[in-house]
C-alpha positions in Angstrom: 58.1 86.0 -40.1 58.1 82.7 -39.3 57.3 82.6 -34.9 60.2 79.9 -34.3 62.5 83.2 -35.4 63.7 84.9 -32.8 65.2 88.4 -33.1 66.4 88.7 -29.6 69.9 87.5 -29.9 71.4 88.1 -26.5 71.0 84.7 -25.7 73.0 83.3 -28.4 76.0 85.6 -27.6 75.9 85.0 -24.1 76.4 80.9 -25.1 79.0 82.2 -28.4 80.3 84.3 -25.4 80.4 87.0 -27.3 78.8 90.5 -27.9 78.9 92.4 -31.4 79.5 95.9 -31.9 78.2 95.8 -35.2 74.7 93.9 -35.1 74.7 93.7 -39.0 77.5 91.3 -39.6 75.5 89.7 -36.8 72.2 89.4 -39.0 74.0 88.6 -41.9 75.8 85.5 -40.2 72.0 84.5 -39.7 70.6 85.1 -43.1 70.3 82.4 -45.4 70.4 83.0 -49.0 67.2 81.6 -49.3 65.6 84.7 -47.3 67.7 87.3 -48.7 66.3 86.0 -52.1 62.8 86.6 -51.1 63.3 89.7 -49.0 65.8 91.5 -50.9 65.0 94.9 -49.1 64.6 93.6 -45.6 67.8 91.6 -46.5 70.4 93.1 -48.8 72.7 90.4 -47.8 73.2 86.8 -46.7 75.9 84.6 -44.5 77.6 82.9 -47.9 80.6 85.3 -47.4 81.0 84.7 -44.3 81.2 81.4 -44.4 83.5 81.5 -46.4 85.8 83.2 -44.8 84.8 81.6 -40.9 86.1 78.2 -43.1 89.5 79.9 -43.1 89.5 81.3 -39.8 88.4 78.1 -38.4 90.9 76.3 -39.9 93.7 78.3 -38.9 92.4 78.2 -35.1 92.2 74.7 -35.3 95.6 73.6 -36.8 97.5 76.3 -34.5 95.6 74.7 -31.3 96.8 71.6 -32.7 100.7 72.2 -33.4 100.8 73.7 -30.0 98.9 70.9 -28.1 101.0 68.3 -28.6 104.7 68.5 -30.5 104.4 64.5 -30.5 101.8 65.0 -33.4 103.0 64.5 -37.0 102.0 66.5 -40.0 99.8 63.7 -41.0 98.0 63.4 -37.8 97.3 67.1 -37.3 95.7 66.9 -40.9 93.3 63.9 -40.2 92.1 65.6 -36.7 91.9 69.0 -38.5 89.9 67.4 -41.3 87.6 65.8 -38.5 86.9 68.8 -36.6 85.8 71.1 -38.8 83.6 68.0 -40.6 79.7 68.9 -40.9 78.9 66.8 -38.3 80.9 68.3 -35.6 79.9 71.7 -36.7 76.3 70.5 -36.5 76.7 69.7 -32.7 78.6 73.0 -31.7 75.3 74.9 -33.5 72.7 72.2 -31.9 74.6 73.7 -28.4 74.1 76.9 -29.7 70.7 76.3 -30.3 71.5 78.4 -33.9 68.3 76.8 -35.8 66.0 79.4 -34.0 68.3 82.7 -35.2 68.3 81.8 -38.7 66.3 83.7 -41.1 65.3 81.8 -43.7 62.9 81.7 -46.8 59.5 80.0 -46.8 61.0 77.1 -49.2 64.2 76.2 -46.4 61.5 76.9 -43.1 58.7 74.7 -45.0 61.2 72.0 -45.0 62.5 71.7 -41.8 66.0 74.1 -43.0 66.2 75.1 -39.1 67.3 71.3 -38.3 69.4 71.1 -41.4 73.1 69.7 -41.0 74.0 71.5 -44.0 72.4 74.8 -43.3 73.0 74.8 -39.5 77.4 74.0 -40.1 77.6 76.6 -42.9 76.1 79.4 -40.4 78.6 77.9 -37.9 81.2 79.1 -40.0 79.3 82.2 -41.0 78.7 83.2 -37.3 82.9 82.4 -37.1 83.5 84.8 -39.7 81.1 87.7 -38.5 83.1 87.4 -35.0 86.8 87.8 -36.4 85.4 90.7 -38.5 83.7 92.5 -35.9 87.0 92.3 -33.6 90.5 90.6 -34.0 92.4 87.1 -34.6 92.9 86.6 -30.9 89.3 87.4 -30.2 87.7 84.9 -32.6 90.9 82.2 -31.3 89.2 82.3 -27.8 85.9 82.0 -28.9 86.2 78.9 -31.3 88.8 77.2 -29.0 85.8 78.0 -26.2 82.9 76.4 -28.9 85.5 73.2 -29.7 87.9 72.3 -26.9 86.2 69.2 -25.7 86.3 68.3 -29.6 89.9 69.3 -29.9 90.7 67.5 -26.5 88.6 64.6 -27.6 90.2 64.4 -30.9 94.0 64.8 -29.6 93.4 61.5 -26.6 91.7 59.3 -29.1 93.2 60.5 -32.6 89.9 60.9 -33.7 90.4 61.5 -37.1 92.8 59.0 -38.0 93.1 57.2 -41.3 89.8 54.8 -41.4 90.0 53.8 -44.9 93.7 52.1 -44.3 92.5 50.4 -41.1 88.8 48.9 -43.0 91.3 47.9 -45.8 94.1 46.2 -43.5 91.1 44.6 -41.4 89.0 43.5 -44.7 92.1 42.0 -45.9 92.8 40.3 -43.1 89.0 38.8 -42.7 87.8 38.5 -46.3 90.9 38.6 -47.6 89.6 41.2 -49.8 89.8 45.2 -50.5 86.8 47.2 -49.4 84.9 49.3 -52.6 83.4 52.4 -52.7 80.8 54.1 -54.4 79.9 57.3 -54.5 75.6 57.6 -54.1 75.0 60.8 -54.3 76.0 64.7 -55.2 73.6 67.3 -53.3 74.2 71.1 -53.0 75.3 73.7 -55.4 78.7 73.4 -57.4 80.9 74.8 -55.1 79.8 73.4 -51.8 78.8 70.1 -52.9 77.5 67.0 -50.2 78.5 63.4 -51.2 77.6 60.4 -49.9 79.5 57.5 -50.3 78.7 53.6 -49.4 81.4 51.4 -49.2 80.7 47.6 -49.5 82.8 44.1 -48.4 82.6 40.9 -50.9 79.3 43.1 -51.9 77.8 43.5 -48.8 76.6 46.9 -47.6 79.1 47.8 -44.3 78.9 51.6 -44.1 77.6 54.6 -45.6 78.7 58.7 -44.9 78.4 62.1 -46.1 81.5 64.8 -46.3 82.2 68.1 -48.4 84.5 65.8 -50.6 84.4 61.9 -51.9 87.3 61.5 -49.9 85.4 62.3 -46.5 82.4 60.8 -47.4 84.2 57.5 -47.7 86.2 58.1 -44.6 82.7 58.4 -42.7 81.7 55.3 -44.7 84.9 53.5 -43.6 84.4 54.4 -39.8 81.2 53.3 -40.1 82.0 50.0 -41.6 84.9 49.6 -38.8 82.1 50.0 -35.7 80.1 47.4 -37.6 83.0 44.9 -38.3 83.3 45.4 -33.9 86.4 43.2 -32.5 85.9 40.5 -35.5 
């Protein structure tokens, strides 16, 4: 076992704020698949489930919290701040506060090469971790912990409208500069079929202004866009 692993995991529910009754789903919110593939007997199962269903239970957290914070917020708005908080980035920073990277079991492949700092890894146990705590007790109880883990996102979100279309503002502002439409193009496709990373580069009368990563070509150029605005500054 790998000595940045730590099995003493008091100290991450005391900062998740809270404690499991059943320490398995616990374990299993910490496996990656990549351990559970070499330790099959040590690890029967891995966080993949969970994930998937701490994505769901996120989701619904975060667009209730939403709808009740503010009745002034549109459809459309609550959509782009839900799709920004629950984006790999800010799930990378809420398991960077947990300090999560140094729970995670993983295989000798994913620890060789750096998997414990890993945006990708470190979100998807985020979610995992989500899922384990609405299992092991209620709704209400995994409500209060995630709107614990992300109300200075969700407040920050809400007073700026984080989230908000990027793409139509770079397109209104490289209009109204270059009098042209921004392009995109999508760089690259990492990760397995169903949980793909894209990256996407978007570029002004061919110039390079911004490039981002999301779960879907249409994030990854709304990370791109955002990018390209904090470049473009006050022009």
């Amino acid at each position: 076992m790998p000595a940045s692993f730590s099995k003493n995991t008091e100290k991450l529910e005391d900062s998740l704020g809270y404690r499991f009754k059943d320490k398995a789903l616990l374990t299993d919110a910490l496996t990656h698949k990549s351990y559970h593939h070499e330790n099959p007997h040590d690890a029967p199962g891995h966080n993949e489930r969970l994930e998937f269903l701490g994505d769901s239970v996120l989701g619904l957290v975060i667009a209730e919290d939403l709808f009740l914070k503010d009745a002034m917020l549109t459809e459309a708005d609550m959509s782009k701040m839900k799709s920004y908080l629950v984006k790999e980035s800010v799930l990378f920073e809420i398991a960077s506060r947990l300090s999560l990277g140094k729970y995670l079991r993983l295989g000798r492949g994913e620890e060789s090469t750096g998997g414990r700092q890993k945006k990708s890894i470190l979100s998807d146990a985020v979610e995992a971790l989500l899922g384990a705590v609405f299992l092991d007790s209620d709704y209400k109880t995994a409500k209060s912990v995630i709107t614990r883990l992300f109300k200075d996102k969700i407040s920050f979100a809400v007073a700026q409208k984080e989230g908000y279309d990027f793409k139509s503002e770079l397109q209104e502002k490289s209009q109204s500069l270059f009098a042209v439409l921004p392009e995109y193009k999508i760089v690259k496709q990492e990760g397995e079929e169903h949980k793909k990373i894209f990256t996407a580069e978007v570029y002004i009368n061919g110039q390079l202004y911004g490039s981002g990563t999301g779960k879907s070509k249409k994030d990854a150029q709304m990370s791109a866009a955002k990018e390209a605005l904090e470049k473009l500054g006050d022009k």
